[in-house]
C-alpha positions as CSV (number, residue, x, y, z in Angstrom):
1,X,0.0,0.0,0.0
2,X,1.3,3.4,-0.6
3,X,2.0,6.1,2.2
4,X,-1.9,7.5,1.7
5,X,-2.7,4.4,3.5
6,X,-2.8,5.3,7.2
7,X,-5.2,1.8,8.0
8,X,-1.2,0.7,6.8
9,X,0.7,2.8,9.1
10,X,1.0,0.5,12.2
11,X,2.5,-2.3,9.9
12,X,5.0,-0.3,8.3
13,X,8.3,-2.2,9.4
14,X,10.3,0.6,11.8
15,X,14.2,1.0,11.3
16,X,16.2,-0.9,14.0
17,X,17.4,1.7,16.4
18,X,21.7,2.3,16.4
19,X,22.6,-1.5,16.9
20,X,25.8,-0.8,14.6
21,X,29.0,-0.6,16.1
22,X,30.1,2.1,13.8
23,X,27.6,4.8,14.8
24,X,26.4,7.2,11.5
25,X,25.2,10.8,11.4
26,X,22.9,12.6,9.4
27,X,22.7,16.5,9.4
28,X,20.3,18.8,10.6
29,X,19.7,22.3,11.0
30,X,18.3,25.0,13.7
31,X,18.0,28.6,14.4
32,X,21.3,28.3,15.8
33,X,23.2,25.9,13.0
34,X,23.5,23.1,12.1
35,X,24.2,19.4,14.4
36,X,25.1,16.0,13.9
37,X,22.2,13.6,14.8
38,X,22.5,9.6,14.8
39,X,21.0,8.5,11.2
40,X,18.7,5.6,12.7
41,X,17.8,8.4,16.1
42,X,14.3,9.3,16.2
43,X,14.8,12.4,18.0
44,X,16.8,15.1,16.0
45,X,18.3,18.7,16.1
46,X,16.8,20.3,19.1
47,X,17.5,17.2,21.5
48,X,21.1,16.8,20.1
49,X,21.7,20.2,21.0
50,X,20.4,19.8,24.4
51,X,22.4,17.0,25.2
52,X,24.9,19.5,25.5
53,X,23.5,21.4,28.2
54,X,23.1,19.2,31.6
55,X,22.1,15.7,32.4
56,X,21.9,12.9,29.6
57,X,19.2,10.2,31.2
58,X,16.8,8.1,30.4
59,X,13.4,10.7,30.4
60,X,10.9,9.7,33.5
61,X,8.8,7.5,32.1
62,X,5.5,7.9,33.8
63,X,6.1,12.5,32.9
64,X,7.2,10.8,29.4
65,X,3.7,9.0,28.4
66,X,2.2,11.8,30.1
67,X,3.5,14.5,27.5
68,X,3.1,11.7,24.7
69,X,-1.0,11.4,25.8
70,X,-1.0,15.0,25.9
71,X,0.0,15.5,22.3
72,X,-2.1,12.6,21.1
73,X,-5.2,14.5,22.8
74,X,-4.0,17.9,21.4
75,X,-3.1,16.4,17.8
76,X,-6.5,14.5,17.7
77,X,-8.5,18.2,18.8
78,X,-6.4,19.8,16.4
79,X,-7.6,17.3,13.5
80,X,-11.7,18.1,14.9
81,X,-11.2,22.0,14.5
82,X,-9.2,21.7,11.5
83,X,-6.2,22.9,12.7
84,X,-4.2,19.9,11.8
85,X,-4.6,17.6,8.5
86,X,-6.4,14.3,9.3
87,X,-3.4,12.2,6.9
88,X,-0.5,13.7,9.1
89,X,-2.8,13.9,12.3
90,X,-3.7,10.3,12.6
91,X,-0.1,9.7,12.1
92,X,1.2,11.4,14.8
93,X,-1.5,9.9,17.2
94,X,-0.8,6.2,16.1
95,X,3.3,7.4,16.8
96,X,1.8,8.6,20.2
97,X,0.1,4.8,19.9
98,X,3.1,2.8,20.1
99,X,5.2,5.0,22.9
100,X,2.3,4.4,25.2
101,X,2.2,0.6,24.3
102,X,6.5,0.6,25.0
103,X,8.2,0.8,21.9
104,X,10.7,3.9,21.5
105,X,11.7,4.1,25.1
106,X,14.9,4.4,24.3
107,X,14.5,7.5,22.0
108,X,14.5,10.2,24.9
109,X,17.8,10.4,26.6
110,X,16.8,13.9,28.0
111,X,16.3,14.5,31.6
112,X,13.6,16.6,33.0
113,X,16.2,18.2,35.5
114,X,18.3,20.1,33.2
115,X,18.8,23.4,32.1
116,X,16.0,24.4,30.0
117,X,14.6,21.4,30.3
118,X,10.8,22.6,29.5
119,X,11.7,23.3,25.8
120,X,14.7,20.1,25.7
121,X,11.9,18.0,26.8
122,X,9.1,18.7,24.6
123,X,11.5,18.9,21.9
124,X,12.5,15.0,22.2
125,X,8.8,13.9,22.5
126,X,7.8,16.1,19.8
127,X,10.9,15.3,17.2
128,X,10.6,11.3,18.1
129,X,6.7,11.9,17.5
130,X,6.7,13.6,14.0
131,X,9.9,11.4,13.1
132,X,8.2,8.0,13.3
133,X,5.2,9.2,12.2
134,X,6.7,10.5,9.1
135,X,8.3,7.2,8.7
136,X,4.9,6.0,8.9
137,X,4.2,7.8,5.7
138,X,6.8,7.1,3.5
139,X,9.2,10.1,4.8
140,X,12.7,9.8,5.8
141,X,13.8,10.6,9.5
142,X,15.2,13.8,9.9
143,X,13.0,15.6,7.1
144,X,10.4,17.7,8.6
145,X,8.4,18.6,5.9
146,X,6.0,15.6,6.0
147,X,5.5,16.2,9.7
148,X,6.1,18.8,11.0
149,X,7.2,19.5,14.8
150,X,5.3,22.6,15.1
151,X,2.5,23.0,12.6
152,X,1.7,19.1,13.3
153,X,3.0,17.9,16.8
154,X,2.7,20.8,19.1
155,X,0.4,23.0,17.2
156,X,-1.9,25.1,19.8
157,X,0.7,24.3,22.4
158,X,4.1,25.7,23.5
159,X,6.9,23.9,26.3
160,X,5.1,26.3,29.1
161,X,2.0,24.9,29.5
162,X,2.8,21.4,27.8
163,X,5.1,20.1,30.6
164,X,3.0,21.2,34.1
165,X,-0.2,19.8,32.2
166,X,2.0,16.9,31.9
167,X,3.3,16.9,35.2
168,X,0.0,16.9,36.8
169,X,-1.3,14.2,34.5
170,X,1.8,11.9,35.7
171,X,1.7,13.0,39.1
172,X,-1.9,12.1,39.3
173,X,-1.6,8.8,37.6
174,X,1.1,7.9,40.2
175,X,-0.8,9.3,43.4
176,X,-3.1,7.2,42.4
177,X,-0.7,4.5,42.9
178,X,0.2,5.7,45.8
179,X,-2.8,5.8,47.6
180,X,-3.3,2.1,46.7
181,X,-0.2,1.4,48.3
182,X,-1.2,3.4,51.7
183,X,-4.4,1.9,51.7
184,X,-3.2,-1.7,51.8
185,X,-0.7,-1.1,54.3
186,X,-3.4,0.7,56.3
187,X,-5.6,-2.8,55.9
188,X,-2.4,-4.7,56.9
189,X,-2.1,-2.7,60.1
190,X,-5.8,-3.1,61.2
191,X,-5.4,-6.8,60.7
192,X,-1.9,-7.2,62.8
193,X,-3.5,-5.0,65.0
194,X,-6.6,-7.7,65.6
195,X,-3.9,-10.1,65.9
196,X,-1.8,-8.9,68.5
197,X,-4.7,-7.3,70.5
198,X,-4.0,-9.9,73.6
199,X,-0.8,-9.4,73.9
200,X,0.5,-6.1,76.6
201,X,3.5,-4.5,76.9
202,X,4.8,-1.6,78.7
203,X,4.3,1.9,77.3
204,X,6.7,4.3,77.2
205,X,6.8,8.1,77.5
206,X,10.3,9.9,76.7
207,X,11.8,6.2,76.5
208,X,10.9,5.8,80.6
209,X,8.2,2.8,81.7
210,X,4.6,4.5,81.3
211,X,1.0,2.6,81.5
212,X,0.6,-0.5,79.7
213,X,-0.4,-0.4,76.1
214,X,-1.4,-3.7,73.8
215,X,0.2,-4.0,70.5
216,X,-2.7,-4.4,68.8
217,X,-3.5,-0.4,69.8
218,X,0.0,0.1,68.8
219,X,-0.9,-1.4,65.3
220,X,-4.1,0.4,65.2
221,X,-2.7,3.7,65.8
222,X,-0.1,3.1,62.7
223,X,-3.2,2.1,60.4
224,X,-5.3,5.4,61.5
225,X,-2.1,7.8,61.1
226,X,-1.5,6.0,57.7
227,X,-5.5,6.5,56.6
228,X,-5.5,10.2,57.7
229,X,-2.6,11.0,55.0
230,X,-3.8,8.5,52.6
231,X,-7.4,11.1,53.0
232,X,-5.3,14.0,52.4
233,X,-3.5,12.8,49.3
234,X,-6.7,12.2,47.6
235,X,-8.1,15.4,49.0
236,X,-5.4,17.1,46.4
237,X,-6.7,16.0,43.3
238,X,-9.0,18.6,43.4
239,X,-6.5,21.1,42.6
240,X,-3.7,18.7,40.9
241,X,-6.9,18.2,38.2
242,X,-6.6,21.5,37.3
243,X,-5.0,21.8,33.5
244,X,-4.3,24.6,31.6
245,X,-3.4,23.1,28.0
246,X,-2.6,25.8,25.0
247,X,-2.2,28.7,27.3
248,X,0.6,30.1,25.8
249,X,4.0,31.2,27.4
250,X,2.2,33.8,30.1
251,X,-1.5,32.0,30.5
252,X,-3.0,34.5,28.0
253,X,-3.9,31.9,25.3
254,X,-2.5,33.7,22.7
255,X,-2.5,32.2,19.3
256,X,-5.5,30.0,20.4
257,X,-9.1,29.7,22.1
258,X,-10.5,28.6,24.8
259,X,-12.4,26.4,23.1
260,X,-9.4,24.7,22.3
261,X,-8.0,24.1,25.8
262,X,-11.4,22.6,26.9
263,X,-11.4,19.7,23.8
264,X,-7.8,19.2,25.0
265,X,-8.7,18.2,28.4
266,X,-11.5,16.5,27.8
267,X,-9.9,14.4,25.2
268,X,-7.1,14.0,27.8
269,X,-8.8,12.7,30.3
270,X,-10.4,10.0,28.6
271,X,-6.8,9.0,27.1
272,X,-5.4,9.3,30.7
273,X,-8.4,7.7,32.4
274,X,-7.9,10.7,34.9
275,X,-10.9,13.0,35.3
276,X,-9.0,16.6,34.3
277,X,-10.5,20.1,34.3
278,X,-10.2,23.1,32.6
279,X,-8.0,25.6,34.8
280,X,-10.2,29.4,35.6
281,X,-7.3,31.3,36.0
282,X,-4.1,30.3,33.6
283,X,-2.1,32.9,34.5
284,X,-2.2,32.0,37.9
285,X,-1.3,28.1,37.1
286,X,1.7,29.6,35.2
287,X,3.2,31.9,37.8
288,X,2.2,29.7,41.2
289,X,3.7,26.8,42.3
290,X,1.4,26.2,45.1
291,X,-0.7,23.1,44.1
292,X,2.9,20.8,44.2
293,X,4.1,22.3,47.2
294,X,0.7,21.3,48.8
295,X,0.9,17.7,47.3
296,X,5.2,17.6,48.6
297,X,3.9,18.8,52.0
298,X,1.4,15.8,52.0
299,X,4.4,13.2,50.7
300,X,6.4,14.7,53.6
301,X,3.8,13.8,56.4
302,X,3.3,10.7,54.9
303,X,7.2,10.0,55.0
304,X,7.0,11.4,58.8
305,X,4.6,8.3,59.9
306,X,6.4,5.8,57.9
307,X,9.5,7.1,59.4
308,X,8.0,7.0,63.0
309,X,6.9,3.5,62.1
310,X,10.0,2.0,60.9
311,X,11.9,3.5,64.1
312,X,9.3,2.1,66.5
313,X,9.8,-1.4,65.0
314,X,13.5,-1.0,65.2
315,X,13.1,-0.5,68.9
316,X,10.6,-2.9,69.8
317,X,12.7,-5.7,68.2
318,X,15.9,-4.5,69.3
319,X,18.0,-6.9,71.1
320,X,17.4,-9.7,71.6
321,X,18.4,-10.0,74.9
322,X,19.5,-6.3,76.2
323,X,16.9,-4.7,74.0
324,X,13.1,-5.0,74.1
325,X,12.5,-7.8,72.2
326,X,8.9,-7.3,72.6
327,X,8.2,-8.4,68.4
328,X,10.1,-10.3,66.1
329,X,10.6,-9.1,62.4
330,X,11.1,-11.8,59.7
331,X,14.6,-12.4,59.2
332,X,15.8,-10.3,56.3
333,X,19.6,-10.5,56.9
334,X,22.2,-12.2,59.1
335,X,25.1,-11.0,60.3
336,X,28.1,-13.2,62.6
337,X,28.9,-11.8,66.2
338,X,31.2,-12.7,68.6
339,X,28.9,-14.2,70.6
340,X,29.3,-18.1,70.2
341,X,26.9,-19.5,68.0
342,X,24.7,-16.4,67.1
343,X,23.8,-14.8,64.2
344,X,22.9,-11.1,64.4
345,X,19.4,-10.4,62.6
346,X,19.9,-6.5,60.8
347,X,16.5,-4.8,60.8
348,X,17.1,-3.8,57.4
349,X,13.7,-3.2,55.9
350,X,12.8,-0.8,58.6
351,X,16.1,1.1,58.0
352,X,16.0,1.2,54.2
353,X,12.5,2.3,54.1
354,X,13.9,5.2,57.1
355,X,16.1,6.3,54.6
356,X,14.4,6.7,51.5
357,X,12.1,8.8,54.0
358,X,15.0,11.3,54.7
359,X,15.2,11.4,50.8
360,X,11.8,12.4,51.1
361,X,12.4,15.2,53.2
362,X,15.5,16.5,51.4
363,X,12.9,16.9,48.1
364,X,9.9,18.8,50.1
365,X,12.9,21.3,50.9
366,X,13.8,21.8,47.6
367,X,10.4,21.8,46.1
368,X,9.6,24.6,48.7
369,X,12.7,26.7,47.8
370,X,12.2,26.1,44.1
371,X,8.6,27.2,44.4
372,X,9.0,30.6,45.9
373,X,12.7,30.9,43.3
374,X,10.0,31.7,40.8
375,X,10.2,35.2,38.8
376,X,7.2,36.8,36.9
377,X,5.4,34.7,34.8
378,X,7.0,31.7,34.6
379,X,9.2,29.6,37.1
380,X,12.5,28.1,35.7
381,X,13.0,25.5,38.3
382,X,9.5,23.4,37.8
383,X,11.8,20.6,36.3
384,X,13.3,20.5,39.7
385,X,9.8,20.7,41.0
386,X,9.0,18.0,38.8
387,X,12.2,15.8,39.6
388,X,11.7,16.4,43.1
389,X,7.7,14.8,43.2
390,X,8.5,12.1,40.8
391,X,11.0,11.3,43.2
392,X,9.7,11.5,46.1
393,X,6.4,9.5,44.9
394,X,8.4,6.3,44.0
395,X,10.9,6.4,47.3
396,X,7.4,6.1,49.1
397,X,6.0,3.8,47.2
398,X,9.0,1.5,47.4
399,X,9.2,2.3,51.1
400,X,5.6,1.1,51.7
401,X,5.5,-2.1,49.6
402,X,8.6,-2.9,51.4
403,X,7.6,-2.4,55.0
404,X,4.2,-4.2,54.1
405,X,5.6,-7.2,52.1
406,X,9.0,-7.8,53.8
407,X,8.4,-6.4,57.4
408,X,4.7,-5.5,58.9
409,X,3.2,-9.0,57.8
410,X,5.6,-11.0,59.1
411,X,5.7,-9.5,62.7
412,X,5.3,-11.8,65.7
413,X,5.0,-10.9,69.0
414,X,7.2,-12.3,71.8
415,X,4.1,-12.3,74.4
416,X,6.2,-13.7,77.6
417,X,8.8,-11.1,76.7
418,X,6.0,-8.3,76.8
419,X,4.7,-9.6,80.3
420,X,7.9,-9.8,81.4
421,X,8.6,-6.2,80.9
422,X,5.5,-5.3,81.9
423,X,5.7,-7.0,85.2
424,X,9.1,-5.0,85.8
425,X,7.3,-1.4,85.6
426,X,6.0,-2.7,89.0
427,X,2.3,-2.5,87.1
428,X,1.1,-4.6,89.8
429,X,1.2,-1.8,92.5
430,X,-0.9,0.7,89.9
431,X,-3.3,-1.9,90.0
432,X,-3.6,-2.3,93.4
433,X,-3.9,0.9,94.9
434,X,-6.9,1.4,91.9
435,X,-8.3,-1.5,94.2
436,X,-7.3,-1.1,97.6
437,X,-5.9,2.6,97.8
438,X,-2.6,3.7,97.3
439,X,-1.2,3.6,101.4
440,X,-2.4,-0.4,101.3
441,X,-1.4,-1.1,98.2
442,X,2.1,0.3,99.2
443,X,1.7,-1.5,102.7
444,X,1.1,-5.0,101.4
445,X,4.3,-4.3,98.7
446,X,6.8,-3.7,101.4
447,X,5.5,-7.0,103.7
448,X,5.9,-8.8,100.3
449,X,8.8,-8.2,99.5
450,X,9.6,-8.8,103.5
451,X,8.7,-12.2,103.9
452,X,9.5,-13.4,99.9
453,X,5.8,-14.0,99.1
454,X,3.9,-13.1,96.0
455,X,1.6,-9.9,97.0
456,X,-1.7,-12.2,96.1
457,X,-0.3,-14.6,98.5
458,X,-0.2,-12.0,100.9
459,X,-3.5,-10.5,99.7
460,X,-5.1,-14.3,100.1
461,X,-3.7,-14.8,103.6
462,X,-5.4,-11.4,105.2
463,X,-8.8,-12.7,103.1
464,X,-8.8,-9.0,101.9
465,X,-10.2,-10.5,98.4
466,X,-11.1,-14.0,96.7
467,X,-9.2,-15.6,94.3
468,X,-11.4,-14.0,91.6
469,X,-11.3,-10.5,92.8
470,X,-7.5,-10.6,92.9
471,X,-7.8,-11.9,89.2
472,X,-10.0,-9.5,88.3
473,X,-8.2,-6.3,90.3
474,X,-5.0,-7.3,88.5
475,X,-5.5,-7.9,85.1
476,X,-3.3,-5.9,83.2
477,X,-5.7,-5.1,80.2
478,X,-8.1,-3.3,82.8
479,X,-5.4,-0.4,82.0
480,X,-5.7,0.0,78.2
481,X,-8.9,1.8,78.3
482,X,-10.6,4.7,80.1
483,X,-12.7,3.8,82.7
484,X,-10.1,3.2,85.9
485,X,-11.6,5.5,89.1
486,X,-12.9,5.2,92.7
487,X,-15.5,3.3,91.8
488,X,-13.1,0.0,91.0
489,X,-12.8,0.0,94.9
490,X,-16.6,-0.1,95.6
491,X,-16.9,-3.0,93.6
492,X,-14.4,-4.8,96.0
């Protein structure tokens, strides 16, 4: 079939990307003159020049398919109003086609934190876009007169308001990740936390003995604290939703309509699957970073409580005989000691999953100082911005499918280890004087302790309770829950 063909265009055989030892070049030409570009490369003159300028990695792939949907929704509106012809438009959207299905992925070698990196970027998807789909129609790569980069790929659209619609499609798509992830560690808690719920140890306030506490409270606390931030992640998709497609440079629209931007989100949020709206005030989208430092100020909370989490189960399995030893972590790595025949179990989950927290942290900083580095109308650090949320989005995710899979569900506790320390906080004593008053209770300690007798011997011998009051006066779980008064003594 010739080129006209475009039901043909998805079996047109591509070229076999730069397997050659002996690399070739073709030649092409910019504003600024001209540049060597790899013959079989997809990408051309305005990436090869760019390469020049900062970081030369793999492009993020999940802000990559973003900016690739983005241009298949933009191409596609651009064919409806007439904008774009249907021969080179369908084209470019069956190019955008086979990106988002995985083929080309090693066509963008830019990073999105480099110098410029708005344009750089837009420039690789666009080139590697209007390349192959000028393959697609007979053309040769590198000739831009079939397709066009412009008038075909990015018509209606310039770098500033292509790459933050992008980033907040790609940010949403992997929030939404995200919040899958925190809601099935949250379930995870709730269900050690039904688990462990017999078993008592002592709390502890500023690291000293305090009132008993179960685990399975312990647990539950962790799942609430982890379902308030996963409620405040998706609270920010209100304002992450909020795209502002073929606003210009400045927000002003100029050299489009509105009309335009609306088709372009709606067509990009059924491509996405994410429910996008239109942004009311573009110029205000351009200039204000707000809506990612509100989502990196969520991340960070969310990397406090894991954090708290991971050092909590470091300490409650420490030892295992000079620490607390209260739970057991599934063996993840052994270590020799010099003790004789010992082997040193390394909390390393817990650690690993501290320390891409930190990492966390570091980006929330420089999100916030990138944000408020912005001048005018337009802020030349969101690929930072960007970098940074990408970033810190997978370092969480990767810390919570590690705590939950390697850690949290394979926690045991060591229940005679938790009575024994709680038995040591002399808990016995609270107990009693909520019974018998706090002079008695005291009293009946010291004779105890006299004559080497348990204090329920003691108790048993002066008939000041049965056998079933002392039970009931001294079980420990009567402390985990309000409800402890005056009234425990009437009912002596």
């Amino acid at each position: 079939m010739g080129p006209e063909g475009l039901t043909s265009l998805q079996r047109t055989a591509p070229r076999i990307h730069m397997a050659s030892k002996k690399i070739e070049y073709r030649t092409e030409q910019d504003n600024l003159g001209k540049m060597p570009v790899p013959v079989m490369a997809y990408w051309g003159v305005r990436t090869a020049r760019a390469l020049e300028f900062g970081r030369s990695e793999s492009m993020n792939a999940r802000f990559r398919h973003a900016l690739v949907m983005l241009r298949k929704a933009a191409v596609e509106t651009n064919m409806q109003i007439g904008r774009v012809e249907v021969r080179q438009g369908k084209a470019v959207s069956l190019a955008a086609d086979e990106i988002l299905a995985g083929q080309w992925h090693d066509q963008f070698p830019i990073s999105i934190l480099q110098a410029g990196s708005l344009g750089a970027v837009c420039a690789n998807v666009d080139e590697v876009l209007a390349n192959r789909a000028a393959e697609m129609l007979g053309g040769n790569l590198g000739d831009y007169e079939l397709v066009n980069v412009d008038q075909h790929v990015a018509a209606g659209q310039t770098p500033y308001d292509s790459f933050p619609t992008a980033l907040r499609v790609a940010l949403l798509a992997q929030k939404s990740e995200l919040e899958a992830c925190l809601l099935d560690l949250e379930r995870l808690l709730r269900r050690k936390a039904l688990e462990l719920e017999k078993i008592v140890k002592p709390g502890r306030v500023h690291l000293r003995d305090a009132m008993p506490i179960s685990l399975g409270q312990v647990f539950n606390s962790w799942g609430s604290s982890v379902g308030r931030c996963s409620k405040r992640l998706t609270d920010v998709t209100t304002t992450l939703a909020e795209a502002s497609p073929g606003t210009g440079e400045v927000g002003t629209g100029y050299g489009t309509t509105r009309e335009f931007s609306a088709l372009v989100v709606d067509r990009l949020s059924e491509i996405s699957g994410t429910k996008l709206r239109l942004c009311d005030d573009p110029i205000r989208a351009h200039q204000s970073m707000s809506d990612f430092v509100a989502l990196s100020s969520i991340l960070k909370e969310i990397a406090v409580e894991l954090q708290k989490i991971s050092s909590d189960l470091c300490l409650m399995s420490s030892g295992p005989s000079a620490g607390f030893g209260e739970i057991e972590l599934p063996p993840a790595q052994l270590e020799k000691t010099p003790f004789p025949a010992q082997h040193r179990a390394i909390p390393i989950v817990p650690e690993f999953a501290s320390m891409l927290c930190l990492q966390v942290f570091g980006n929330d900083m420089a999100v916030c100082a990138a944000a408020r580095t912005g001048q005018l109308e337009y802020n030349s650090m969101l690929p930072l911005i960007a970098h940074c949320l990408l970033a810190s989005m997978d370092s969480l995710t990767d810390a919570i499918n590690m705590l939950a899979k390697r850690c949290i569900s394979g926690v045991n506790a060591d229940a005679s280890r938790c009575q024994q320390n709680v038995t040591a906080t002399g808990v016995d004593k609270i107990l009693l004087s909520g019974c018998l008053g706090a002079e008695q209770a005291k009293a009946l300690e010291s004779e105890a302790k006299e004559r080497n007798i348990s204090i329920k011997e003691l108790i048993l011998e002066r008939q000041l309770m049965t056998p079933d009051q002392i039970d009931k006066c001294m079980n420990v779980k009567t402390l985990l829950s309000p409800g402890i008064n005056e009234s425990s003594r009437s009912r002596i």
